[in-house]
N, CA, C and O of each residue as an XYZ file, in Angstrom:
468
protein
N      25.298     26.954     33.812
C      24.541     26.872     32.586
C      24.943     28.024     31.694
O      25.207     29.187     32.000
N      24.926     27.364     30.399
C      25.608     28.716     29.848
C      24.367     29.160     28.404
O      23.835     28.415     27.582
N      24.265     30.600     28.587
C      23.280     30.824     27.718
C      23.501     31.126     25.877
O      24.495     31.847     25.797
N      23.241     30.992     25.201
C      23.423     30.898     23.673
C      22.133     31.856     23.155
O      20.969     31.734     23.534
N      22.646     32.835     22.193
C      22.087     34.061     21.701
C      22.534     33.602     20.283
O      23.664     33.539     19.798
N      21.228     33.278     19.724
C      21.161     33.366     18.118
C      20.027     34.284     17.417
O      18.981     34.487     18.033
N      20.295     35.027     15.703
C      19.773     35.465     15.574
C      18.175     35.065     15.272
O      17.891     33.872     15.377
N      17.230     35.906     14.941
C      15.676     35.514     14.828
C      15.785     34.597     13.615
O      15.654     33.388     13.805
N      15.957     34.947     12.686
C      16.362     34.082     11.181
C      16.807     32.818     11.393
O      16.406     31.761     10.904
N      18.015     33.116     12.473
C      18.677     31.621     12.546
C      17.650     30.733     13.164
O      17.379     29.607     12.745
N      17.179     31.231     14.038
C      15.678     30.148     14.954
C      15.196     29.766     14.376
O      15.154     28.535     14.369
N      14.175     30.811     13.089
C      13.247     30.143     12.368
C      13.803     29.003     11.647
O      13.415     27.849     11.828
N      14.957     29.431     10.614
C      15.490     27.846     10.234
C      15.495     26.611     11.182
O      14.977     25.503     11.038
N      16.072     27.018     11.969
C      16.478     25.810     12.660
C      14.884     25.146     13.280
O      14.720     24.010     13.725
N      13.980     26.081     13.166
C      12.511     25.650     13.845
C      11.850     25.003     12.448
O      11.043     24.078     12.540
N      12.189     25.473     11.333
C      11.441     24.908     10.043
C      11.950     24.006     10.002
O      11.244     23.032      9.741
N      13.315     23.778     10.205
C      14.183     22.169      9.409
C      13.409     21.091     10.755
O      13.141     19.933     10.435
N      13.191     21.420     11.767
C      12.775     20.690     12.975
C      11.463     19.819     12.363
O      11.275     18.606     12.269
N      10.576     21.080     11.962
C       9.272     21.148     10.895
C       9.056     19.762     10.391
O       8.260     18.823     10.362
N      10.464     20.266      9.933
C       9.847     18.884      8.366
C      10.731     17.628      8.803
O      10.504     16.517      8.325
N      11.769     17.855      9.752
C      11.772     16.490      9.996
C      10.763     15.543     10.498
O      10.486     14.373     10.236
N      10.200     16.639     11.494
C       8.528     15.665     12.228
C       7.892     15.404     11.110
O       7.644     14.220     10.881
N       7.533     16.280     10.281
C       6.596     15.700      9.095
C       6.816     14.561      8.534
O       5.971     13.676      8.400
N       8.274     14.503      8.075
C       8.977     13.056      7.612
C       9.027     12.077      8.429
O       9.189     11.035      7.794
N       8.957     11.883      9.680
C       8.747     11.031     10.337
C       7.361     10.777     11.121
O       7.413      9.971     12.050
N       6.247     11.332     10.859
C       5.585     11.007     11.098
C       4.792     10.448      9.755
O       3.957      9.560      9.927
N       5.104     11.093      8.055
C       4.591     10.292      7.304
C       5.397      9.167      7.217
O       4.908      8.343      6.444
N       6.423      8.826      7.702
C       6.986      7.250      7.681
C       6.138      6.112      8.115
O       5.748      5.083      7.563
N       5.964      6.715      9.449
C       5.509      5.892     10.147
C       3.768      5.390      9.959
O       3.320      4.278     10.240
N       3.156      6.326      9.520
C       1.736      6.130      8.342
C       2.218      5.333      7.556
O       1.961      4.187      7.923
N       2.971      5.380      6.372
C       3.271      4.840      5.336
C       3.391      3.475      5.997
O       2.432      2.732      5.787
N       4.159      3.099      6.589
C       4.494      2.092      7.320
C       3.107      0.955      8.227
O       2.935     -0.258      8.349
N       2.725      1.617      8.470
C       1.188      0.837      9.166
C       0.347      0.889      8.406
O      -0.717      0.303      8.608
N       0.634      1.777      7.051
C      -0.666      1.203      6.383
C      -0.426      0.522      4.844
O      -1.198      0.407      3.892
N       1.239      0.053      5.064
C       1.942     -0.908      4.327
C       1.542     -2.516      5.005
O       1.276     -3.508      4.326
N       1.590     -2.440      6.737
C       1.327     -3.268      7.476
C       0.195     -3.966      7.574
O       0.087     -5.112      8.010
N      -1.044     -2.948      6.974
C      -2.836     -3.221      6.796
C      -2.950     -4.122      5.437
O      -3.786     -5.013      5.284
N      -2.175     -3.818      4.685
C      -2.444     -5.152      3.265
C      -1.389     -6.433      3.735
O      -1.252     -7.406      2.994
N      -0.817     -6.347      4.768
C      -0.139     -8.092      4.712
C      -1.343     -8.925      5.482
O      -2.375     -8.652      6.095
N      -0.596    -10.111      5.085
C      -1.190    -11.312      5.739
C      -0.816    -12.037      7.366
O       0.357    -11.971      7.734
N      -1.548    -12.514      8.017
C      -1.248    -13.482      9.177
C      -2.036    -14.804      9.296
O      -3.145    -14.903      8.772
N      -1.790    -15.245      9.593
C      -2.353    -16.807      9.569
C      -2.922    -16.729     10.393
O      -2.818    -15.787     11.178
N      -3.758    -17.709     10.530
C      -4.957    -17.981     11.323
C      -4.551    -18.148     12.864
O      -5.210    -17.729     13.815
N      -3.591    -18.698     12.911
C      -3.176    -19.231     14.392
C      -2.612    -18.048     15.149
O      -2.875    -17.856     16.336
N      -1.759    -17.193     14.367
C      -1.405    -16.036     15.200
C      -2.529    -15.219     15.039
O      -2.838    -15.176     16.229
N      -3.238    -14.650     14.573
C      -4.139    -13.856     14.864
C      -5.178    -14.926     16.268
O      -5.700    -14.271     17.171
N      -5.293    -15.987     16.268
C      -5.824    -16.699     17.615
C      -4.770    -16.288     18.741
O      -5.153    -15.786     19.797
N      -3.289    -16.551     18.434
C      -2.633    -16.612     19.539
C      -2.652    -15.075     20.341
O      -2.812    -14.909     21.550
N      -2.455    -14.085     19.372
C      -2.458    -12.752     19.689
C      -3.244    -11.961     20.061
O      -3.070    -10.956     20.749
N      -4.244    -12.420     19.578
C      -5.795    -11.922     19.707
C      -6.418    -12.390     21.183
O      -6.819    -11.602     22.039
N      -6.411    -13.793     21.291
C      -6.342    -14.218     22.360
C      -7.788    -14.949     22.125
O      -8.543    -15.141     23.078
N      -8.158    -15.385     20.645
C      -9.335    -16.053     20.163
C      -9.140    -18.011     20.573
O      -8.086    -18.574     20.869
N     -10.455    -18.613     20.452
C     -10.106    -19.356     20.413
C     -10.404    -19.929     18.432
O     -11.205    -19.302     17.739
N      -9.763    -20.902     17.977
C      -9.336    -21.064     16.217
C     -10.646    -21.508     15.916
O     -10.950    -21.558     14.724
N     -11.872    -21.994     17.169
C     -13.197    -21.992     16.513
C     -14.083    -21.085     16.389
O     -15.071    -21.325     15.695
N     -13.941    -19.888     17.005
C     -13.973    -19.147     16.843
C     -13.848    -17.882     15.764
O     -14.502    -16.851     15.926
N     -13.194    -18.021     14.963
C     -12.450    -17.538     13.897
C     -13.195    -18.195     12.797
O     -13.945    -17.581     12.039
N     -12.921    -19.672     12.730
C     -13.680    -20.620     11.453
C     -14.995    -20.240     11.206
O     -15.416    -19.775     10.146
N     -15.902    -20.545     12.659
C     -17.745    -19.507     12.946
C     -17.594    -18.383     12.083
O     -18.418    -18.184     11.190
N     -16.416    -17.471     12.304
C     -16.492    -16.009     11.931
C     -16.203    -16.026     10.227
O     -16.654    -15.032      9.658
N     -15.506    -17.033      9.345
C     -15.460    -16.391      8.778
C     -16.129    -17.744      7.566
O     -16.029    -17.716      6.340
N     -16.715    -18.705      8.324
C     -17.891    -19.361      7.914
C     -19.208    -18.383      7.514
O     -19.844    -18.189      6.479
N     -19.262    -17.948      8.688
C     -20.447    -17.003      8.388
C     -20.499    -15.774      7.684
O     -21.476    -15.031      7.586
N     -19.221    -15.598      7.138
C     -19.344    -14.491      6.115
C     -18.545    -13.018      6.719
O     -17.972    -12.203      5.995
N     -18.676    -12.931      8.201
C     -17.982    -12.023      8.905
C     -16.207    -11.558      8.930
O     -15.711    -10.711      9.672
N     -15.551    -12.316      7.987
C     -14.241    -12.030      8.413
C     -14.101    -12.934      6.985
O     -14.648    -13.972      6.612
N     -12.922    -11.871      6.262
C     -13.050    -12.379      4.769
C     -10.891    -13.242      4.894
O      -9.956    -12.965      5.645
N     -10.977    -13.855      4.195
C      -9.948    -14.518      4.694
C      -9.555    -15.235      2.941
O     -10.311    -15.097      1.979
N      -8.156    -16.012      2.901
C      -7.448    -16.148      2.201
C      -6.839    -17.568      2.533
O      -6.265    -17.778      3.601
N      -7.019    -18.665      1.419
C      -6.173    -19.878      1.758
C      -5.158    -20.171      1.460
O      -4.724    -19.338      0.665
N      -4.340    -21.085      1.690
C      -3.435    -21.239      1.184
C      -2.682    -23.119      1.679
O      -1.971    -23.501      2.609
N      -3.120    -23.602      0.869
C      -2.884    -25.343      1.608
C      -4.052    -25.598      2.281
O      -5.148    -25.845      1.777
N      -3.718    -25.515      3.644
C      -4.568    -26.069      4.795
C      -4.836    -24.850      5.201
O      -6.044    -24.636      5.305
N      -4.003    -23.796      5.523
C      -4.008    -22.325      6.228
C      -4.820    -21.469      5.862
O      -5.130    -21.335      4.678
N      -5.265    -20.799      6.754
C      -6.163    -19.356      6.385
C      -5.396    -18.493      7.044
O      -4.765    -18.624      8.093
N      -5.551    -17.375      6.134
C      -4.223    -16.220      6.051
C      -5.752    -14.860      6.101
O      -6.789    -14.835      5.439
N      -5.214    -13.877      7.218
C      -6.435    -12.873      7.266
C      -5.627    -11.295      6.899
O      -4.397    -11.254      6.938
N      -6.149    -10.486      6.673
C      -5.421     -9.342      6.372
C      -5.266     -8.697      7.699
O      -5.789     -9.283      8.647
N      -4.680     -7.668      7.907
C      -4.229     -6.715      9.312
C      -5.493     -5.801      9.272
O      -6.212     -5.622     10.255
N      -5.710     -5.215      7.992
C      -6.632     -4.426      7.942
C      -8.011     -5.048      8.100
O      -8.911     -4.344      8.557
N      -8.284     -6.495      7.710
C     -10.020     -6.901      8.309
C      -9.626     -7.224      9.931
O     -10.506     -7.261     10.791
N      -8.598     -7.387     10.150
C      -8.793     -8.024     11.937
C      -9.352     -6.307     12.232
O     -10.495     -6.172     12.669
N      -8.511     -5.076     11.975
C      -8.845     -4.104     12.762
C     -10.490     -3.913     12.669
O     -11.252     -3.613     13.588
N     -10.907     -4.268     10.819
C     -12.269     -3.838     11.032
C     -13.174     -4.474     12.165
O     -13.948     -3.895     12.927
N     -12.757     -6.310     12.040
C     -13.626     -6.918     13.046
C     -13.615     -6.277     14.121
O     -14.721     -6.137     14.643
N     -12.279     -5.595     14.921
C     -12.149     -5.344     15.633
C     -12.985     -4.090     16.544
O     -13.390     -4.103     17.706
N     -13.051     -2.984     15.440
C     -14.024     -1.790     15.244
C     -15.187     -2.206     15.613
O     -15.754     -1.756     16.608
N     -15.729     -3.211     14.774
C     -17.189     -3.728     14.951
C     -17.687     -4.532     15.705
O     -18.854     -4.915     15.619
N     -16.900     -4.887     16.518
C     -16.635     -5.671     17.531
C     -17.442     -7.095     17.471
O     -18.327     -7.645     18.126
N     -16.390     -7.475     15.954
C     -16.913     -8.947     15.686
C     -15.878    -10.082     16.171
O     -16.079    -11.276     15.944
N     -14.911     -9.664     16.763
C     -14.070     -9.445     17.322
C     -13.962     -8.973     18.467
O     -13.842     -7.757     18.620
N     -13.986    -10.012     19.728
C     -13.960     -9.437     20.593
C     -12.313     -9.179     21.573
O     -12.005    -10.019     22.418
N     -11.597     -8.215     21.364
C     -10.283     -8.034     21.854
C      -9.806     -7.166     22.104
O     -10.464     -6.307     21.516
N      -8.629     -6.441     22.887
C      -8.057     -5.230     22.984
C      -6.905     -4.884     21.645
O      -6.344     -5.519     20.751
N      -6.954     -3.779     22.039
C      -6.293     -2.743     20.843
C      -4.474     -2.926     21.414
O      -3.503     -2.454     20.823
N      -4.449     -3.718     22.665
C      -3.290     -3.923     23.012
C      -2.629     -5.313     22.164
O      -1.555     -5.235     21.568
N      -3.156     -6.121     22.198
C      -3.419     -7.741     21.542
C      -3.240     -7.257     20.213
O      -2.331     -7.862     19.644
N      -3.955     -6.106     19.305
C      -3.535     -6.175     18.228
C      -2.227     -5.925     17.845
O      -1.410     -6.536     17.155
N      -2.222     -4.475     18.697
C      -0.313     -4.241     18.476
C       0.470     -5.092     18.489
O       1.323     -5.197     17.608
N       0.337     -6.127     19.774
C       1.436     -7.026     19.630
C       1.259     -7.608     18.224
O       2.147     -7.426     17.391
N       0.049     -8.366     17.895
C       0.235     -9.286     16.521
C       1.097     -8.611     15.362
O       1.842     -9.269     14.636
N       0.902     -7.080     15.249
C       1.245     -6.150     14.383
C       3.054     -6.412     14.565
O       3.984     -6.630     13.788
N       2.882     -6.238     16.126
C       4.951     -5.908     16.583
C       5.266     -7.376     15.689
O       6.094     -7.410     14.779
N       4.590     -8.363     16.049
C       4.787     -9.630     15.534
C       5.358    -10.287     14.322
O       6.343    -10.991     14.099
N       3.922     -9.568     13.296
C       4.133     -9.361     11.983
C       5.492     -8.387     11.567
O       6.270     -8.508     10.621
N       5.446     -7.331     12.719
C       6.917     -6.667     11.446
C       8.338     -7.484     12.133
O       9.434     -7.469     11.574
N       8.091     -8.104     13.301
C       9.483     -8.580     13.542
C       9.601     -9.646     12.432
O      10.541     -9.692     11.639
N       8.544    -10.505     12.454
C       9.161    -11.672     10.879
C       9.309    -11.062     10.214
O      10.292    -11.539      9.647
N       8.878     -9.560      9.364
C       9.256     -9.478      8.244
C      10.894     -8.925      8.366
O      11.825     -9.127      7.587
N      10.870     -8.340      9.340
C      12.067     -7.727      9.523
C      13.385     -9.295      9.305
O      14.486     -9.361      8.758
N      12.687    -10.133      9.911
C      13.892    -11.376      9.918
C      13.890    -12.162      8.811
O      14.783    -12.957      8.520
N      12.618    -11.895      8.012
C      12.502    -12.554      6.351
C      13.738    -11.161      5.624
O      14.658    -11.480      4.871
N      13.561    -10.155      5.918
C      14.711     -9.424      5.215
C      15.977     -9.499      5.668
O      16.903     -9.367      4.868
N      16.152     -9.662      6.660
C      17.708    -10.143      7.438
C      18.121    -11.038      6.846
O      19.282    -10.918      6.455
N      17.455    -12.199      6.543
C      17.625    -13.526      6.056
C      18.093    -13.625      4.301
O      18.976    -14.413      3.964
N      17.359    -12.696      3.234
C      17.678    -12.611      2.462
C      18.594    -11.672      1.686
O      18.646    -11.491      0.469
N      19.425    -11.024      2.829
C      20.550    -10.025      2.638
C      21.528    -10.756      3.337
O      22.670    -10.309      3.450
């Protein structure tokens, strides 16, 4: 093993630039999930992922509990009300089930941008 002697100055740089790369990547990744909280999912994947059953969902947002978005035939829910249901546990599911729907949501978008490049 071989040992390496740098000066105090040089550390601190090299410990500040370290700094702000974490900073930058950890506000990415904020920016990023809470870019992820205003999209939409349809009704069926938030059932499939969630692990609801789709009458379930209709009850919920019949009754005023879960605010939702049409479109044709489809109901489209935001990322950010599933988490609230989720919080409030109007919604009954794990925080594992959501991630996936989330991994879900960014892999299509990721392949809606593949697709149009």
């Amino acid at each position: 093993m071989e040992v390496l002697t740098i000066e105090h100055s040089a550390f601190q740089q090299l410990i500040s630039k370290i700094d702000a790369m974490d900073k930058f990547i950890r506000k990415a990744k904020l920016e990023q999930q809470s870019s992820l909280d205003d999209d939409w999912v349809d009704g069926q994947a938030v059932c499939e992922y969630l692990c609801i059953c789709d009458k379930t969902l209709q009850r919920l947002h019949s009754a005023g509990k879960i605010t939702y978005s049409t479109i044709g035939n489809k109901y489209y829910y935001q990322i950010a009300e599933i988490k609230r249901c989720l919080r409030a546990h109007t919604i009954k599911s794990s925080e594992e089930m959501l991630q996936n729907l989330i991994a879900h949501k960014r892999n299509s978008k990721a392949k809606a941008s593949a697709n149009v490049q």
